[in-house]
C-alpha positions in Angstrom: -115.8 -37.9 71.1 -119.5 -38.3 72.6 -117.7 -39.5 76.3 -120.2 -38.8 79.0 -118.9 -38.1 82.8 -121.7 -40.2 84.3 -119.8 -40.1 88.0 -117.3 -38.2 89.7 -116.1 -38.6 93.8 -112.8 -38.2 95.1 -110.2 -40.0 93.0 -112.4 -41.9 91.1 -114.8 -41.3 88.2 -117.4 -43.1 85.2 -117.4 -42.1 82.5 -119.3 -43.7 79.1 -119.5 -43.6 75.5 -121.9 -45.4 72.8 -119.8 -47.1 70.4 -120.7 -45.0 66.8 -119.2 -45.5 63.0 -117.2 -42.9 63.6 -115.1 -44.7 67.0 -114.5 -47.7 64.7 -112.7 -49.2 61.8 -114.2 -51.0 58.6 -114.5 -54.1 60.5 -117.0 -52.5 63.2 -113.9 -52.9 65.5 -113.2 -49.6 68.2 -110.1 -48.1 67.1 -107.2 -48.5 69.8 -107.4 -44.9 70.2 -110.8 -44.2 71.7 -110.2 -46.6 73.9 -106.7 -44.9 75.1 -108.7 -41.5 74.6 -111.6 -43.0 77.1 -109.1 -44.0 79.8 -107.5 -40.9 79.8 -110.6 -39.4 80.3 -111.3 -41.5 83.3 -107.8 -41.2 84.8 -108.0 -36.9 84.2 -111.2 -36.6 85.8 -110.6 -38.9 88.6 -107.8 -36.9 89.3 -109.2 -33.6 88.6 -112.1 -34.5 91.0 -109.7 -34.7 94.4 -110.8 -32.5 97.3 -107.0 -33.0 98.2 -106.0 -30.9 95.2 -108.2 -28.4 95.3 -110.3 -29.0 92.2 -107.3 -28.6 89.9 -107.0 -29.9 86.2 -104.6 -32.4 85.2 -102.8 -33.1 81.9 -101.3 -36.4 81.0 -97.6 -37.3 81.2 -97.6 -40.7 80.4 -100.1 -43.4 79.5 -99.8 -46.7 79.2 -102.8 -48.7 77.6 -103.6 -52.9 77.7 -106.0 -53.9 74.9 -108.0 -57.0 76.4 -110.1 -58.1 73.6 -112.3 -55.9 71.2 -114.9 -53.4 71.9 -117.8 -53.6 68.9 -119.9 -51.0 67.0 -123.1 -50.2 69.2 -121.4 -51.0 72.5 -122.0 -49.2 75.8 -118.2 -48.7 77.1 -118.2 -47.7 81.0 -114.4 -46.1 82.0 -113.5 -46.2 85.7 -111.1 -44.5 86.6 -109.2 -44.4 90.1 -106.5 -43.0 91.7 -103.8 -44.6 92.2 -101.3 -43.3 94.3 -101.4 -40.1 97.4 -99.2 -37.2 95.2 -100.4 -33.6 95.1 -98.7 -32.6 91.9 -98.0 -36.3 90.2 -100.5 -38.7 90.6 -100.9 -42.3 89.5 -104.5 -43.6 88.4 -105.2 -46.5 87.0 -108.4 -47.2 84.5 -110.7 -49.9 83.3 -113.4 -50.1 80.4 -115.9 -52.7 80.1 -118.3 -53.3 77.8 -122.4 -53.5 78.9 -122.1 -57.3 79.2 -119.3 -56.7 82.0 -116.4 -57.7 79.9 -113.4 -55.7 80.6 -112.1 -54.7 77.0 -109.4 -52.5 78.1 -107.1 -51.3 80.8 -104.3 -48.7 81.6 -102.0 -46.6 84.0 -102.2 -43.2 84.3 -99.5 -40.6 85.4 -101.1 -37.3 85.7 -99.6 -33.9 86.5 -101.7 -31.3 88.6 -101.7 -27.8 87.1 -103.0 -24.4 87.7 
């Protein structure tokens, strides 16, 4: 989907995208789902990246997405993801994506299970 991990610490993580053709609709609008796709992203590898789980992946049981306003063909989208909550096999994270001018377009809540 052309996401970048630009950051990664313990429990939290950046990761960006340039808004192309191919993330939006006719109208030059970012379809709901990259956005969803981008905080899940955020949420997995902040989770992922935990010193406290041992460098484990995690898959997504739930996710739970805000729309804030719209995103735009040619945007630079920035994800931050964060943990959320102290679990070692269900974690809570929380996300947020703003645009390059700061503008939060879109936010959501994680829960992430811990595998392997």
């Amino acid at each position: 989907m052309g996401f970048d991990v630009v950051e990664r610490t313990d429990g939290q993580s950046v990761v960006e995208c340039v808004v192309t053709a191919e993330h939006t609709n006719t109208r030059g609008v970012v379809h709901g789902g990259v956005l969803s796709a981008l905080i899940d992203m955020a949420c997995g590898v902040a989770v992922a990246y935990q010193p406290s789980i041992g460098g484990r992946a995690a898959v997504t049981v739930s996710l739970t997405i805000n729309y804030l306003q719209p995103a735009l063909l040619g945007d630079r989208l920035r994800g931050v993801g964060k943990r959320a909550g102290n679990g070692k096999r269900i974690v809570a994270c929380e996300a947020e994506i703003y645009d390059q001018a700061g503008n939060m377009v879109a936010m959501g809540v994680a829960t992430m299970s811990v595998v392997g």
